[in-house]
N, C-alpha and C positions, 0 to 999 in steps of 0.2 A: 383677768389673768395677768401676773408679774411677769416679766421674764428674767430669768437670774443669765449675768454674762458674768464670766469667771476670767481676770486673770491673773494667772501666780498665785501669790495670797488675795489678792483682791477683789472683793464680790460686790457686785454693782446689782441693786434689783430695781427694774424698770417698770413704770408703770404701762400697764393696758392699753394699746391703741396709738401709740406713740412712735413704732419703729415704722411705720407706714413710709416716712421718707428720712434721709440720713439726717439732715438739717435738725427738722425738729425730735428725730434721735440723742442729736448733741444737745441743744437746748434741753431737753428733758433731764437732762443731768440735774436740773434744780428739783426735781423729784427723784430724787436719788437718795438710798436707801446705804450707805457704808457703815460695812461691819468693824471691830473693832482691829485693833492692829496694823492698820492701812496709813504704811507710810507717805509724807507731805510730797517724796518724789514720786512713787506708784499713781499717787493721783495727778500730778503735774503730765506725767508722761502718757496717762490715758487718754487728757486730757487734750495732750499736741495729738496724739493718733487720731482724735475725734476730728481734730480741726486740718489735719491732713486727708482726710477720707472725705471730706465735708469740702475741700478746695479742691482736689482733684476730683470729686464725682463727675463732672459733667462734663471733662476735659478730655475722654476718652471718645477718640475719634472710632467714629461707626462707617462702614461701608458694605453697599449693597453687592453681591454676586453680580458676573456677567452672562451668568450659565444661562441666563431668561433670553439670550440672543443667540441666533440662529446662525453662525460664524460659515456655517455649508453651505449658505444659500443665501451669499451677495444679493443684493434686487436692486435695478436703476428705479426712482421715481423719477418725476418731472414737475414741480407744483409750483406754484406763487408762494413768496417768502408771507405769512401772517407776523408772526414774530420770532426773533430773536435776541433770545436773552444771553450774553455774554460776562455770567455770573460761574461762582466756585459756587459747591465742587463740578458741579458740571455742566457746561452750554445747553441751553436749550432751544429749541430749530420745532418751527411750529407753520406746517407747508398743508396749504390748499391742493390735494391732488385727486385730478377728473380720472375717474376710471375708465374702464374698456368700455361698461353700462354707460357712462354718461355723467353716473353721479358723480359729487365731489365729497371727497372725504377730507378726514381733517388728521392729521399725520404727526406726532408729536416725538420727535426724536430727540434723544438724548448723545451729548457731545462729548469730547473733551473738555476739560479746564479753559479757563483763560489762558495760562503757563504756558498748558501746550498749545494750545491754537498761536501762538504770537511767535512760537520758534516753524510754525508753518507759515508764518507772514500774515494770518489774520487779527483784526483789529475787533474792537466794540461796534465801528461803521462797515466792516465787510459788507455784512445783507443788513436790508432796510423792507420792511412792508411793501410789498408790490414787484419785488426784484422775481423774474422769472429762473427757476435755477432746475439744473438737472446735477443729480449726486447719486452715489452708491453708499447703499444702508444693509445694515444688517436689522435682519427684522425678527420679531421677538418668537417664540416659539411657539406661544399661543395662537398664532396669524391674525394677534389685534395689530391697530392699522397704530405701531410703535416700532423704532427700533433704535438703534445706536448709528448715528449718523459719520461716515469716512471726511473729514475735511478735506483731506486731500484729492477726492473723489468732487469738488463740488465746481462748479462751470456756470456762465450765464447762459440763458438760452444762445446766442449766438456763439459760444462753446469759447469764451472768452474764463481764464481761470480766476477763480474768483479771489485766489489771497495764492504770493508765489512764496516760497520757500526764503527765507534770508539768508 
């Protein structure tokens, strides 16, 4: 199957199997099919459109919903820091926490930015593996053991703050 794209006077027939990704969309231009009458700037100008659509494809910034957190119902944990990652777009806080059972569950919250966490006064070395911390999370609606972590909620166990305001 071709596919014809039309514009103005200018008809482009594309081969088969080719528009799968915009890249080799453009490239496929060397199987390109121009009918008569097609001005040397009509094709210059298709041309930059392809390589404009082809530079920005990938540049459009994506971001996930908050709706997945449970904004009514604050919850204190208390766990051992495992990791924290103090990367964009957003912190991750990764807390060993014993439940009421006994067990230990494994608690993967998601934070602020870098940006913001540094205008609260935390650092990349705020938490380190093994730092005992108590903080207020919002947790996600499904009641998996996730949520979206308060920085300014967060405390050593001895209720020392963990990163103060600039």
């Amino acid at each position: 199957m071709n596919v014809d794209v039309m514009f103005s006077n200018l008809h482009i027939k594309l081969k088969s199997g080719l528009l799968s990704n915009p890249l080799i969309s453009f490239v496929s231009a060397i199987f390109v099919t121009i009918e008569r009458g097609t001005s040397v700037q009509k094709l210059l100008a298709t041309g930059l459109v392809g390589v404009a659509l082809v530079l920005t494809g990938g540049s459009v910034p994506a971001h996930h919903s908050i709706s997945m957190f449970d904004y009514g119902s604050p919850t204190e944990l208390e766990g051992t820091v495992q990791e924290f990652r103090y990367t964009n777009p957003h912190s991750l806080l990764i807390l060993k926490v014993k439940g009421t059972d006994g067990r230990v569950a494994t608690w993967t919250l998601e934070g602020m930015s870098p940006s913001r966490l540094e205008t609260d006064g935390w650092t990349s070395k705020s938490l380190k593996p093994g730092d005992q911390i108590k903080l207020m999370i919002y947790p996600l609606r499904s009641g998996g053991t996730s949520g979206m972590w308060n920085p300014q909620s967060a405390r050593f166990r001895d209720g020392k703050v963990v990163a103060t305001r600039r």
